[in-house]
N, C-alpha and C positions, 0 to 999 in steps of 0.2 A: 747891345750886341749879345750880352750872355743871355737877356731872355731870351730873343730868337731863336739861339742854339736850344737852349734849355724848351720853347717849343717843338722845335722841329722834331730834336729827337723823343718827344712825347710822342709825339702825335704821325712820326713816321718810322722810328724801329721800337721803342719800347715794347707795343704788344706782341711784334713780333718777334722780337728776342725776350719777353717776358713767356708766351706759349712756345719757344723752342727749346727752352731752358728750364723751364716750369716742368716737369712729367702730370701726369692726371693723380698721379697716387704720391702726392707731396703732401704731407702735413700742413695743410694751409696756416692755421693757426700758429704754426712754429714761422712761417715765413713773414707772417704779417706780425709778430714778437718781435723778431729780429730787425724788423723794419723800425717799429717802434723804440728798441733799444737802442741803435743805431743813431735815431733823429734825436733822443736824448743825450747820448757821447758827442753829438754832432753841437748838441744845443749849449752844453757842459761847456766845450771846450771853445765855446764864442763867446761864454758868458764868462767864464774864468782865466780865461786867455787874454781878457781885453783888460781895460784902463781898469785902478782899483773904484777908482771916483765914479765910475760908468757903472761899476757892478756894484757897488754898494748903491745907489740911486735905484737901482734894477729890483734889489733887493728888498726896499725898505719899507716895510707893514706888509712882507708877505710872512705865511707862514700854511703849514699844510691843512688844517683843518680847512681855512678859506680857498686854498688851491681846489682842496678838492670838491668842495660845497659849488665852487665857480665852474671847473673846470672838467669835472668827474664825468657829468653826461655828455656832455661833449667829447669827450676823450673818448669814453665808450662807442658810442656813434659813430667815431672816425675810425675807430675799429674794425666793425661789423661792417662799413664801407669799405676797406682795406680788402676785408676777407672777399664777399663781394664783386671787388674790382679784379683781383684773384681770380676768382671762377670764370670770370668776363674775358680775361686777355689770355685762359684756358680755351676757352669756347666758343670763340666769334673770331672772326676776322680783324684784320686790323680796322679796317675802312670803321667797318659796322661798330666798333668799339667807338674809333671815336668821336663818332656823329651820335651815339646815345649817350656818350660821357659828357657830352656839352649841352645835353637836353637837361642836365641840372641848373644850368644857367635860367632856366625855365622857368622850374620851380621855384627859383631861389627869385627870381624878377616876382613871381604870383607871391610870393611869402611877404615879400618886403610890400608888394599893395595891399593884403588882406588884415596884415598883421599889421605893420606899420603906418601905412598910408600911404605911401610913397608913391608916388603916378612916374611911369615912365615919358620919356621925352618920344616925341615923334620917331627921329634917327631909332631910338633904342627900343620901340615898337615895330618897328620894318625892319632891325634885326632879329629882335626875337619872332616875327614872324617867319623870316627868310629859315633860322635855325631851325625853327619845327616842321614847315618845310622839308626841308633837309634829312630829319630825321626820319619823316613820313617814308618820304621817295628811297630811302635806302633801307627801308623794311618792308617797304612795298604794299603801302595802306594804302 
């Protein structure tokens, strides 16, 4: 039940109260900071709020040089997609947002065949078909 919620309001007001709230002359980079600080107060207080047993287990053979050897490009990345998604729910319609934000499902399906090997299933080839599809017809290729 909360992902549903937690879909719907993605995928039917977020852009649009993200671009009526948003102005064009907003420091992107501060907004996508504070997003990021946020998910770490958020992340903090789940991790430190919970069982001691839970968090030390959580903890144990981390340390920052490895966090960030593991975690640094990535983090960065999720970044520069942040800013990105920003400019996106400035500039496009809702619709149009998020029939190109699910064309990552796309790539991410090509990544995991080219890189990995991974073969999709029938079902999950006649959805990624229908998605790009989809995307096409609402940009009008």
């Amino acid at each position: 039940m909360v992902q549903t919620a937690k879909t719907l309001f993605e995928a039917a007001l977020q852009p649009g109260l993200v671009r009526k709230f948003t102005p064009q002359t907003i420091c992107r980079s501060t907004v996508v900071m504070m997003q990021e600080i946020l998910k770490v107060l958020i992340s903090s207080f789940v991790l430190f709020g919970g069982n001691k047993d839970t968090r030390k287990e959580a903890l144990k053979g981390w340390n920052v040089k490895t966090a960030l050897m593991i975690g640094g490009l990535p983090a960065a990345l999720y970044c520069v997609q942040n800013m990105a998604a920003l400019m996106a729910y400035q500039n496009l319609e809702p619709l149009t947002f998020n029939v190109l934000n699910q064309t990552k499902t796309l790539s991410a399906a090509l990544c995991c065949y080219l890189i990995m090997g991974r073969k999709q299933s029938k079902t999950q080839m006649v959805s990624l078909v229908i998605l790009l599809a989809s995307a096409l017809i609402i940009e009008k290729v």
